[in-house]
N, C-alpha and C positions, 0 to 999 in steps of 0.2 A: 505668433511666434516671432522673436528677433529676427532678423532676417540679418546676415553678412554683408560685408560689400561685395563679397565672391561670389555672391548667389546670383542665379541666370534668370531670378523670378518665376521659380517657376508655381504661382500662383494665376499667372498669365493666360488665359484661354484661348489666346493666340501660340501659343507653341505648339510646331510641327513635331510631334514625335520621332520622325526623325531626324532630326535638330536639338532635340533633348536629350541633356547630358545623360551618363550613367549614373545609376544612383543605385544604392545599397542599404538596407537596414540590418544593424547589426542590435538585437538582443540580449543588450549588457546582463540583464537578470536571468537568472536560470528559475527563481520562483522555488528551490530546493533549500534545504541547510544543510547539504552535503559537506559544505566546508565551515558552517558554524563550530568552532566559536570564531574563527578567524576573519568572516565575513561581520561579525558583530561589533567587531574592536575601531575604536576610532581611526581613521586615519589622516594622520600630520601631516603627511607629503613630504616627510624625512625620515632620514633613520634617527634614533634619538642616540644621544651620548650617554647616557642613562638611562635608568629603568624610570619608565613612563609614570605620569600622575593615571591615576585609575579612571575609570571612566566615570563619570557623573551619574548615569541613566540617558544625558541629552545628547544623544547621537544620530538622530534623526538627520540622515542626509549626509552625516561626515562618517558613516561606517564606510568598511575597506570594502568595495566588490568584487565579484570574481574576477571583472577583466582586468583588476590590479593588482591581484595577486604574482609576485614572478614566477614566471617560469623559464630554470636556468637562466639568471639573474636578469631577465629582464621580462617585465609585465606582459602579462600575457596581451591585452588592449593595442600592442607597441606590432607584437607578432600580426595580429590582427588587422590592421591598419596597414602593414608594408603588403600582407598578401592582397586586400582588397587593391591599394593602390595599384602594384603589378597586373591584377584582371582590367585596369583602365577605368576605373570607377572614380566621380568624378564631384560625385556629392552624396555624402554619409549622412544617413540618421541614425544618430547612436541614442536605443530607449532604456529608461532606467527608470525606475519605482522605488530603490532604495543604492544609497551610494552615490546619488546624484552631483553633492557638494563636491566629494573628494574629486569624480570623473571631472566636473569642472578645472577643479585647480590644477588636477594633473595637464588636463589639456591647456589647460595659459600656464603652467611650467614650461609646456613641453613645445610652446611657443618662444616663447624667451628663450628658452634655449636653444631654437633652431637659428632666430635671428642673430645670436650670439656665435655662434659656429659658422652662418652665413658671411658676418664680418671678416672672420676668419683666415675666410676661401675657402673653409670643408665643406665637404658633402650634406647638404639638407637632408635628414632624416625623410620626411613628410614633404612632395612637391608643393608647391607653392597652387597649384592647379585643384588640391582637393581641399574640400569644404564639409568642415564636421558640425552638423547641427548635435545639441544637446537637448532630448525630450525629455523634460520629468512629468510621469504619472505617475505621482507617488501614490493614487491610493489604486492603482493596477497591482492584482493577485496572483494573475496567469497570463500565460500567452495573450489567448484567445481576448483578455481586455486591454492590452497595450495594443493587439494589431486593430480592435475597433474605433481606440483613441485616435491611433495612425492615421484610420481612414477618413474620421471624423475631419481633421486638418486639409485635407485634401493637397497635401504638398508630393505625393508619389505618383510623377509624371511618366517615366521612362517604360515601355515595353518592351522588352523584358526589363526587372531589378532584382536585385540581387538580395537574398534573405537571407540572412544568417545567425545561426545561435552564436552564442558569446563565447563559450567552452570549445570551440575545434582550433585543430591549432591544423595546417593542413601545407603543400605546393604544388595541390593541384593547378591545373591550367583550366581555367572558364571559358578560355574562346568557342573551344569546339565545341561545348554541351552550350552554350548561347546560341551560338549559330544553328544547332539541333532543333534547339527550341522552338529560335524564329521560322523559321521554316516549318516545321508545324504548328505554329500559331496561325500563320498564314492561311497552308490549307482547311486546317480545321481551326475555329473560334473557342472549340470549348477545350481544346489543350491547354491548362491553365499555369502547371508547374513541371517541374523536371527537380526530380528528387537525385541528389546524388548518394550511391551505395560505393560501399568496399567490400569484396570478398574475405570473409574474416575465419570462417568456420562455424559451424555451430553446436550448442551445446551436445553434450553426453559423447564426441568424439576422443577413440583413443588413441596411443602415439603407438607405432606396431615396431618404431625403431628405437627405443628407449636405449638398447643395451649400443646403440652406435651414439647417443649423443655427444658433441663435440665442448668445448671448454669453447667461453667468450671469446676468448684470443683470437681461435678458430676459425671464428665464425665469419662471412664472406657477405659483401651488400647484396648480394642476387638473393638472402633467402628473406622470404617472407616474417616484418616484425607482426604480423598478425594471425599469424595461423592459430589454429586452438591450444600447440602445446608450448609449453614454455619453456626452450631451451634455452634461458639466460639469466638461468638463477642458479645459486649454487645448489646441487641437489644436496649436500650435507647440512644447509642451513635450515632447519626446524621450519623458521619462520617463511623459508619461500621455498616452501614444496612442490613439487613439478604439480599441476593441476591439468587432470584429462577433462574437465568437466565445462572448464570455461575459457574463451580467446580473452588474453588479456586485457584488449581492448572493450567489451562489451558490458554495459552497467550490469550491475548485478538487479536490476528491475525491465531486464529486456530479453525476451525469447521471440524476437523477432520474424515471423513467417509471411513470408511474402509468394504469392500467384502471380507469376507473368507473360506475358505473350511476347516470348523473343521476334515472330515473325510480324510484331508489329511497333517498333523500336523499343520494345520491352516494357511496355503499358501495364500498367499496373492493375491490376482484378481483385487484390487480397493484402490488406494490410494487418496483422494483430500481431503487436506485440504484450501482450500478456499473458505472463508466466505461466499464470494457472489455468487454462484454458487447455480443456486435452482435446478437444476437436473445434474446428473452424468451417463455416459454411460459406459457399462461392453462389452465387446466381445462377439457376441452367440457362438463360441467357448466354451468358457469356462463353459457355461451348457451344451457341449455337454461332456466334457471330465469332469468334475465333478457334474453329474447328478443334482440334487436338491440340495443337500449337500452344497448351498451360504445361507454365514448368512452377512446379511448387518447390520452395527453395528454405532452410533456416542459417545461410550461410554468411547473409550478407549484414553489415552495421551500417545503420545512416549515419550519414556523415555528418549532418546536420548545416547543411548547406543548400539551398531551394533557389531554381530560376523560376519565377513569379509571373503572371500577368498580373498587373492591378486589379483585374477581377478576384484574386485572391482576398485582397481585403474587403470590396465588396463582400460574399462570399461568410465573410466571417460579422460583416454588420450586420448581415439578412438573418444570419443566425445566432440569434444574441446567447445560446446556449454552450456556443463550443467556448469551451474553455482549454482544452489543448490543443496542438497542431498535429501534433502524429496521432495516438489514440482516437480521437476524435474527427476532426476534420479532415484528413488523409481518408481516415479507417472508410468513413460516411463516404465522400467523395468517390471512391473507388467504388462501393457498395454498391451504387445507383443504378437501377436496372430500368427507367424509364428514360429512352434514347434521347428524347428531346430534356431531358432535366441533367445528364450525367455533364460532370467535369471529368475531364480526362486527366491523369496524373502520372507519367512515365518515370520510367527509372535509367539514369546515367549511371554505367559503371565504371569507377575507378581503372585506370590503365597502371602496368607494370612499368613500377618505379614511381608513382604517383605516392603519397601516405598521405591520409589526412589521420587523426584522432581525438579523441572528446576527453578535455579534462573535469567532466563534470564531476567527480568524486574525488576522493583523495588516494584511491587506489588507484586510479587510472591519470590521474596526474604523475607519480610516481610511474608506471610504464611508459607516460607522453616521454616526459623526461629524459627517462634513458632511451629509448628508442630515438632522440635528437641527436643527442648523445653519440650515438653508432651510426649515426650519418644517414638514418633512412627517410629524415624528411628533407635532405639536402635542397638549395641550401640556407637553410635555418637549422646550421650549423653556429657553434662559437666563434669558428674563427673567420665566420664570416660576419660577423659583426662587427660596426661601423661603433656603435656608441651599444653600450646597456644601461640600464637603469634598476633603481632596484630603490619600492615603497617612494619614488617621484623622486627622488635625485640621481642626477645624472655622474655618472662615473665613468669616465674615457675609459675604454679597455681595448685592450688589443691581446686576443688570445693564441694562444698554438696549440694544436695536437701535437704529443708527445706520443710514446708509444704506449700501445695498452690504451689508448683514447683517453688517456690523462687530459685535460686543457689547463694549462695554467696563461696567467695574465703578466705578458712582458712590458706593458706599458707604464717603466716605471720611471718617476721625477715629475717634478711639478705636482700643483693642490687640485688643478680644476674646481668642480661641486662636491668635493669630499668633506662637510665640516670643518672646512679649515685644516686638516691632515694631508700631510705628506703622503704622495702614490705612489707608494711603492712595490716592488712585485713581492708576489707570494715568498713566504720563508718556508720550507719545509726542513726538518730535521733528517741527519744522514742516516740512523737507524729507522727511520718511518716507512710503512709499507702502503706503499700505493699499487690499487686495484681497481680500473677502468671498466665502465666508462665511470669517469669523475672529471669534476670541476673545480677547481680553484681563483674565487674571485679576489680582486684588487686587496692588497693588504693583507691579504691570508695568512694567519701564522701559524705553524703547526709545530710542536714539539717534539720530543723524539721517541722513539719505542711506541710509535701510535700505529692503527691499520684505519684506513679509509676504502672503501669500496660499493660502486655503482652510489654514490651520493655526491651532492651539489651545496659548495659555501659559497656564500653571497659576501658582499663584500666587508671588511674588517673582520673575517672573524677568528677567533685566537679559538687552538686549541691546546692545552699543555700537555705533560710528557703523558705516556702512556692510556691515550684515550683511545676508544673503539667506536668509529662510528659505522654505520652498514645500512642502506638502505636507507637514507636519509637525507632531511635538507636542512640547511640550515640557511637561512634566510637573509640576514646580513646583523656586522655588532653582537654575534651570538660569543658566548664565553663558554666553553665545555674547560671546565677544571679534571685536575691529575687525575689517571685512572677511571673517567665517566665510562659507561658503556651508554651507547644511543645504535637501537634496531628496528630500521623502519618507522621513523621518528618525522615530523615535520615541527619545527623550532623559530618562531617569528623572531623579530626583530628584537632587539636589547634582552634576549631571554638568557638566564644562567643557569645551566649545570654544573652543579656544588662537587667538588671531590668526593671519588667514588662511586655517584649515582647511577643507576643503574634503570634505561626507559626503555623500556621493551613495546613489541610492534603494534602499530596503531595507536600509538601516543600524538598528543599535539600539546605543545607550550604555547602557550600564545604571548604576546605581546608584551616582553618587561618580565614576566613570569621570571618565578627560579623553582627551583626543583634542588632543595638540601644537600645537605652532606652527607652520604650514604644512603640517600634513598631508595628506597627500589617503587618506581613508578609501575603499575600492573599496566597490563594491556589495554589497549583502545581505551584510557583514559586520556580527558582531554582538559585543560587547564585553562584559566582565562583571565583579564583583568575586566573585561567587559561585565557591567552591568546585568543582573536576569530584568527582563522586561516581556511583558506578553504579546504574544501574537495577535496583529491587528484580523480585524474582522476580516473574512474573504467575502464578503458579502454588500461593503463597503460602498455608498454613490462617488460619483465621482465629483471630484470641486473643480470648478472652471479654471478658479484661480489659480490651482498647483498646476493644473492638466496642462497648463496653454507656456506656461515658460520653458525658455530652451536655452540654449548658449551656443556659439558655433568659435571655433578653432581659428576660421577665417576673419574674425573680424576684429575689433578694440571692444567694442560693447558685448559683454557676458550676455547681455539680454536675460538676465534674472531676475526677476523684481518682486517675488516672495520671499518669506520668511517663514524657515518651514517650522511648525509646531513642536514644541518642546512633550518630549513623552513623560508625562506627570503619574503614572505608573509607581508605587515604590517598589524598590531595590527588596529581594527578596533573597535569603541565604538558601541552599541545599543542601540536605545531607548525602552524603556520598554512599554506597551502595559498592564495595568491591572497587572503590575508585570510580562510579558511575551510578547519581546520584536521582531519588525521583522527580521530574519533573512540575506533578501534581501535589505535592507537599509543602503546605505554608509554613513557614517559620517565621522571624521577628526581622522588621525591614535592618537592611545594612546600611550604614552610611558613608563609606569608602571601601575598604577593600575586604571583601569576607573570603579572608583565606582559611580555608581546610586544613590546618598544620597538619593533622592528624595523616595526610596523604601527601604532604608536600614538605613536610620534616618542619621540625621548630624553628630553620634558618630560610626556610621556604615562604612566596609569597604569589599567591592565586588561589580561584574557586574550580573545583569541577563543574564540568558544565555537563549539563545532562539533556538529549534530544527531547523534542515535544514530540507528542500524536500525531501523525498525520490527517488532516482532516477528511479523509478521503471514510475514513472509521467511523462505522454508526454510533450516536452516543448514546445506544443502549450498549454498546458491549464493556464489557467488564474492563476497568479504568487499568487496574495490574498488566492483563491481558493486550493493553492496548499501549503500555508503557513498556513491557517487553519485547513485542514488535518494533517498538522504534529504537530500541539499543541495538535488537539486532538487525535491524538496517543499519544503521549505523556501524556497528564493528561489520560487517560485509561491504561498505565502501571506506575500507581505514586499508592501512598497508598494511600487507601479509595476512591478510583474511583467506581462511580457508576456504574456498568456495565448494567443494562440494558436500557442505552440510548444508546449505544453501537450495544446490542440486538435488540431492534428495529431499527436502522438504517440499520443491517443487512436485516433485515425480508423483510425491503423496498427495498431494492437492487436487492432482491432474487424473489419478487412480479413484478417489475419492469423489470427484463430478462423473468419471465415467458408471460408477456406482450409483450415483440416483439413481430412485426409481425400481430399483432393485430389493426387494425383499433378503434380509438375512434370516430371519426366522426359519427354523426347523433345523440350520443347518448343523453341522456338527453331531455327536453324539455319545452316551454316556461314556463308553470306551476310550474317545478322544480324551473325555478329559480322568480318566483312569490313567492315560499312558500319562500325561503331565502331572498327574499327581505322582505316581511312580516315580517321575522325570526330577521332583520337587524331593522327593524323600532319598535320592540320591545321590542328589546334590549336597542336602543337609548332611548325609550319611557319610559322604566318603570328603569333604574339604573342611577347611575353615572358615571365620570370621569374616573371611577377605574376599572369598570366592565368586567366582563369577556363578550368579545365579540367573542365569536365562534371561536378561534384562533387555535383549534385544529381539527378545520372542512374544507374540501375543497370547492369546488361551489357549488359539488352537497348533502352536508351536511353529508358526510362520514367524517369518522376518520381518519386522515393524518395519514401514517406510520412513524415510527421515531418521530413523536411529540407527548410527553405526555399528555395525556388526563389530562382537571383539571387544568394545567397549561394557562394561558391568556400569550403565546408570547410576545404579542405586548407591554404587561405588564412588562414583564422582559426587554425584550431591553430598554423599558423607562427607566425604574428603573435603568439600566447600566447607561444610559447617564446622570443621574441625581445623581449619583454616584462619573461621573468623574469630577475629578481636571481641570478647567478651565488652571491651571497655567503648564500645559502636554500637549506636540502639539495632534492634534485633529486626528493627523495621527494614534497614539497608539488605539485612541476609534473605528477606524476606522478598524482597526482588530482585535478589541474585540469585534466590534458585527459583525464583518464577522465570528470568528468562532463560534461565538453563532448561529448566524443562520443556520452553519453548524451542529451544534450538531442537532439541533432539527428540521432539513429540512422549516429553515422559507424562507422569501424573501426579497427580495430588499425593496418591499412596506411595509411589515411588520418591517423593520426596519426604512424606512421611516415616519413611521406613530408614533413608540415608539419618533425617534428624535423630531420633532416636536413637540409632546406631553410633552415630557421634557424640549425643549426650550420656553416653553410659561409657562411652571412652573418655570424654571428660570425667567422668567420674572416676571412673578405673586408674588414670592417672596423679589420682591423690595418693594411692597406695603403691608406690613404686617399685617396694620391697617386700608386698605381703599380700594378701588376700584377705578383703574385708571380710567380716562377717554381718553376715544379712545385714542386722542391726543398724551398724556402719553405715552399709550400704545407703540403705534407704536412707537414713540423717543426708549424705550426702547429694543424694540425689534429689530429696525437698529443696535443700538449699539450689543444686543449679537450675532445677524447674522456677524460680524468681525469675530468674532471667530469661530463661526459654519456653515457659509456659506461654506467652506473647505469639513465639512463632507458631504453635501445636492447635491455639484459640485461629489465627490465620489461616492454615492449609489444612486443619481437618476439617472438610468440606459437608461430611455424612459418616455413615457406620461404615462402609467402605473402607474408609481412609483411617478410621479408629480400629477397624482391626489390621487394618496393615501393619499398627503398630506393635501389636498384638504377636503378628506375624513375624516382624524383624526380631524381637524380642525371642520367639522359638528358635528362631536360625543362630544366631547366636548365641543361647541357651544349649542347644544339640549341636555345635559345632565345635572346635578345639579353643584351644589359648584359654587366657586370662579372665573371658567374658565367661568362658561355658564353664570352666572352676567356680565362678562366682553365684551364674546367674540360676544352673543345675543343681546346683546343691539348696536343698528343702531349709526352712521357707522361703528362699529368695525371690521366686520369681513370683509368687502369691503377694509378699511384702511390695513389690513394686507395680505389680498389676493392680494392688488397692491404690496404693499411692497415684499413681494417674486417674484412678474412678475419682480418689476424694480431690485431686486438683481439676477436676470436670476435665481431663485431655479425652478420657477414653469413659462411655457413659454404658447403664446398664444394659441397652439394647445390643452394641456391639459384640459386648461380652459376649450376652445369651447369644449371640450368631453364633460366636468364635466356638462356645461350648457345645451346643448342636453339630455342629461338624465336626468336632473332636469325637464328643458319645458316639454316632454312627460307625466312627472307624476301628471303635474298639480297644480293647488295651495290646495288644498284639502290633498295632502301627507305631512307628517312631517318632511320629506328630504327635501321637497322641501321651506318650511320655508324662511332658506338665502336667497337662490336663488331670491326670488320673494322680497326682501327688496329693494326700490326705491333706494337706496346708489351702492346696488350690479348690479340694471338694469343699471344705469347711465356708472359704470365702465366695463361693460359687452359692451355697446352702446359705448362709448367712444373708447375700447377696436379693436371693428371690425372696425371702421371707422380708427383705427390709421392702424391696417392691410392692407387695402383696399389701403391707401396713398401709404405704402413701397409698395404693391404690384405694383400699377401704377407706382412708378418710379423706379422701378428691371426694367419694362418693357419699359420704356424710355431711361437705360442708355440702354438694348440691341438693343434698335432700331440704 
């Protein structure tokens, strides 16, 4: 490794540890793509004046990392760095596996800059005392292989050091849980870490004071930004509804349950955080050696902060299998029930008035944000800021709270590091409605008759008359044209919104992007100019040669002396799927920029970008299945995600493992399902088309877990398919309502039932002013089966799913409107029931089910209606005689 001239040696096996400076590892990678695509886009280390040249494919090393991304206009790496230096930390190793190049540059920018501000007389950012090494393991996957890299170096002298993830943004004070530490490292050897927690609440908590909640304005620093409920969203806005179910702060892949022993400085006995786990097991051991004294807790969030003995990395080299730090290594450590083998692992808790938070996602960056914002991680406040930055150049700012926690930027005259521009302060227009907390960076211009509220503009960026933005960032050089709406939106650097568009929540623009003139952007679509490229192997050896280069802050020499691999990968296009495109689908390589017009309007320029699999997914499960898993991770860490469809799909999961082992057989019985058929004839009997039919009940008339009461499924998938664009291959619809029905635990038949039900409202909609006759009908409904026979061949899975359609077909046959005029009246429903046998959607075994259960109920039932129409006997009769044929001559050709 390069070594600095700042550096104390400590390779030296003469250092007294207590003579050895402090030292800290900060965890530049989070090893996620929570923030992909924005983490995949090259970075300049400027703001562009223009919209960016596209990416090559070779970005190997110049993508953006999480710690450069801003937060409130300045990098989060920047936050990260003044809190270590304040704990006294004296030499940094910063690890990184992707985004290595850029953290370099940013760090000898942000050098030159300090020496430049130095000349000055101002204030040096960064003391002259700390020492930033630069580790690239670029082919590290996870934790667990950059801390064995670490250890491999032997450069982490200091006991205690200081661990830290790259995502917390925090003002805590470390003395006192250091000095905790040390003092029990002392007594006891195998005290190895001290985890620090925050009381946050835990899930499924409700707010018992709703009908008192107070307005932002209101609201006072004594109260807690992390309790479970969210009182700092507007309750009338749709997209940020009060949520009983999760603390704002907590991933949506954390249900955190922790065992402790307060009477022995809160030692930790039980770490699991996963979700789906409905029961947890402790060691009886450990009630024997700390009597009663376990307090089982789901209240608390790691902070993601760790006081270390070097035996931790040890620890994780003897065990060449952990590959994460909490799940894994915590979880085991604490586990350990033989005395002489156990690491000890304590837990520090956050004191009143302390914040720390995780911006690992993009939902939870948006809560860091505003929560700065209102002053609770004081002070990494705005106006306490000395310099900000924003994408690696430096922009003097000097901000003020106004009221309503406005901040705008008074530091105006002269160019500094602005491209060359004039610094001027924010323009705001006198009809504009400003709604705190918000930000207004260097150059801001705002037009008039606009609303801004709880969002952050980075620097230059114009918005003209009449725009709405809410819950959003915009990142610097953004251009929002007349009339945009942007809700819950994050919008990279040189990106433009076209007059009129409209980006609704969980959007991201990335880099240079534009989004049309009257667009309307769908939800949690995200756009990008980057490059698709595949995911490297996790599996990967490690190369000496990338492993061992570093760069340090403190010195002239980068100490870099590779040249990192070009990704020879081709550039692959996506089709888009509801604005969210599948991951697994090859198309023809791109050779600059493969924009979607189709989703980003004809004046528009970007690709949707669509998440990959986790690899954590066995590769026998089913690839659909495993691609709408990761969208809907994905929209669950985007902003304004609902979380408790989330919550309940947990609940089911956890309901579900408590059931192993459990026999269902016998249960139920004929009656039961007498009363749901009654239940079923009912419903047909007394509503329409539209109706909500039971879609949230199971057979035996229970309430499905994970599916919202209130909500008609069958409804909403209809409604999708009646939505999509004929002129967008039918593949895209076909994983939009597979992850639909993944959100809300529906089925194959329940989306078989919504399709069909939509396509015969396509059809129905040819005749605006009349009632086809049969005839008609069917002509047109051969004709839309071209297009949608594709989807019918995908999700009917068995006979099951073929008479469901069978089924959808009766309900609107027997119910009112337009469909039951059409489809009720003899022969229509026979003419269409052939027509799906002869396009193979619906085959003869189906039928004969569907007809067997009709015959039983007799002509006297209202199901049974179709069935017994002389049209539908004929082709029933017709039907088993054509069967009867093929079967004889199967049986002739084997003779």
């Amino acid at each position: 490794m390069g070594k600095s001239s700042g550096s104390s040696g400590g390779n030296d096996p003469s250092d007294n540890k207590h003579e050895q400076k402090l030292q800290a590892v900060l965890l530049a990678d989070t090893f996620s793509n929570s923030f992909h695509p924005i983490t995949l886009e090259d970075y300049n280390g400027s703001l562009p004046t223009s919209s960016p040249s596209p990416s090559d494919g070779n970005t190997k090393g110049r993508e953006r990392p999480l710690a450069l991304c801003p937060l409130n206009n300045v990098p989060l790496l920047h936050h990260t760095i003044d809190f270590l230096q304040s704990a006294g930390v004296e030499e940094l190793f910063l690890l990184c596996s992707s985004g290595a190049d850029a953290l370099e540059q940013y760090l000898h920018q942000h050098k030159q800059q300090s020496n430049k501000t130095h000349e000055h007389g101002n204030r040096i950012a960064w003391s002259s005392k700390l020492t930033i090494h630069l580790l690239r393991f670029t082919d590290c996957t996870n934790t667990g292989d950059a801390l064995r890299e670490l250890d491999r170096k032997n450069v982490i002298k200091s006991d205690p050091f200081i661990l830290m993830q790259g995502d917390v943004v925090t003002n805590v004070d470390l003395r006192e849980v250091m000095e905790q530490h040390a003092i029990r490292k002392k007594a006891d050897n195998s005290a190895i870490m001290t985890v620090l927690l925050q009381e946050v609440g835990g899930w499924g908590l409700d707010d018992e004071d709703d009908d008192n909640e107070e307005d932002d304005d209101n609201m006072t620093d004594s109260e807690n930004p992390n309790t479970p409920n969210d009182h700092h969203h507007n309750n009338k806005s749709k997209m940020m509804q009060k949520n009983h179910y999760l603390p704002p702060l907590r991933s949506s892949t954390d249900d955190l349950l922790l065992a402790m022993d307060p009477t022995h400085a809160n030692r930790i006995l039980l770490w699991d955080s996963h979700p789906h786990n409905s029961t947890s097991s402790i060691p009886t051991i450990f009630f024997a050696e700390n009597s009663s004294h376990i307090t089982l807790t789901r209240n608390h969030l790691d902070v993601g902060i760790d006081i270390c003995s070097p035996d931790v990395l040890a620890r994780f080299s003897d065990e060449f299998d952990y590959r994460e730090l909490r799940s894994q290594f915590v979880a085991n450590c604490v586990a350990e029930e033989e005395i002489g083998l156990q690491s000890r692992i304590f837990g520090y808790m956050l004191k009143r008035g302390e914040y720390a938070g995780r911006m690992g996602d993009m939902r939870r960056y948006h809560r860091v944000s505003m929560d700065l914002l209102r002053r609770w991680g004081y002070p990494l406040v705005p106006d306490q800021y000395n310099h900000s930055c924003s994408g690696g150049s430096y922009h003097e700012a000097s901000y003020v709270c106004e009221r309503h926690l406005v901040y705008r930027d008074v530091s105006g005259g002269g160019h500094g590091d602005n491209g060359g521009r004039e610094r001027k302060r924010s323009h705001v227009g006198r009809s504009t409605q400003l709604s705190g907390p918000l930000l207004l960076g260097p150059n801001a211009s705002i037009g008039e008759h606009c609303h801004l509220q709880r969002s952050v503009l980075g620097p230059n960026c114009t918005l003209m008359d009449n725009c709405h933005v809410v819950d959003s960032h915009l990142w610097g050089d953004v251009l929002v044209e007349e009339g945009a709406k942007l809700n819950g939106v994050i919008v990279c650097e040189g990106a433009i919104v076209r007059s009129g568009a409209v980006v609704d929540r969980g959007c991201v623009i990335g880099r240079g992007c534009v989004v049309g003139a009257g667009v309307h952007l769908k939800e949690f679509t995200r756009i990008t100019l980057a490059a698709e490229v595949e995911d490297d192997d996790d599996y990967s050896g490690f190369d000496d040669s990338s492993s061992d280069d570093s760069s340090s802050s403190g010195s002239d020499d980068s100490g870099t002396d590779d040249e990192e691999s070009s990704a020879d990968e081709s550039e692959k296009a996506t089709p888009q799927v509801s604005n969210i495109p599948s991951a697994t689908e090859e198309v023809e390589p791109i050779s600059a920029v493969d924009t979607n017009y189709e989703v980003v309007g004809k004046d528009g320029l970007g690709r949707v970008w669509a998440p990959s699999p986790s690899d954590e997914y066995d590769s026998d499960d089913d690839e659909e299945e495993k691609q709408a898993e990761a969208v809907e991770l994905m929209k669950s860490e985007s902003i304004g995600y609902d979380m408790t469809l989330l919550y309940k799909k947990w609940k089911k999961l956890q309901m579900e493992e408590e059931d192993d082992g459990f026999s269902l057989d016998g249960m139920g019985s004929d009656d039961d399902d007498m009363d749901m058929d009654d239940q079923w004839a009912d419903d047909i009997g007394d509503t329409n088309t539209d109706a909500n039919t039971f879609s949230h009940l199971d057979e035996d008339g229970m309430q499905i877990t994970g599916r919202q009461k209130g909500v008609d499924v069958v409804q909403e998938l209809r409604d999708i398919c009646l939505e999509h664009e004929t002129s967008s291959p039918v593949e895209n619809l076909r994983i939009e309502l597979n992850s639909f029905k993944f959100s809300q635990n529906a089925t194959y038949s329940d989306c078989c039932k919504g399709a069909i039900m939509a396509v015969m409202d396509k059809v129905l909609e040819g005749y605006p002013d009349s009632i086809p006759s049969p005839g008609k009908l069917v002509v047109s409904l051969k004709k839309a089966l071209e297009y949608w026979q594709q989807l019918f061949h995908s999700i009917c899975m068995g006979s099951e799913e073929e008479k469901a359609i069978i089924h959808a077909l009766e309900t609107m046959a027997l119910g009112s409107g337009k469909a039951a005029d059409v489809l009720g009246k003899e022969p229509a429903f026979r003419f269409v029931l052939q027509t799906l046998h002869d396009k193979e959607i619906v085959n003869e075994a189906a039928i004969f089910e569907w007809a067997e259960e009709r015959k039983e109920e007799g002509k006297d039932g209202s199901r049974g209606a179709l069935f017994w129409q002389q049209p539908t006997q004929d082709f029933l009769e017709w039907l088993e005689e054509s069967s009867d044929e093929d079967s004889a001559s199967d049986e002739e050709e084997s003779d």
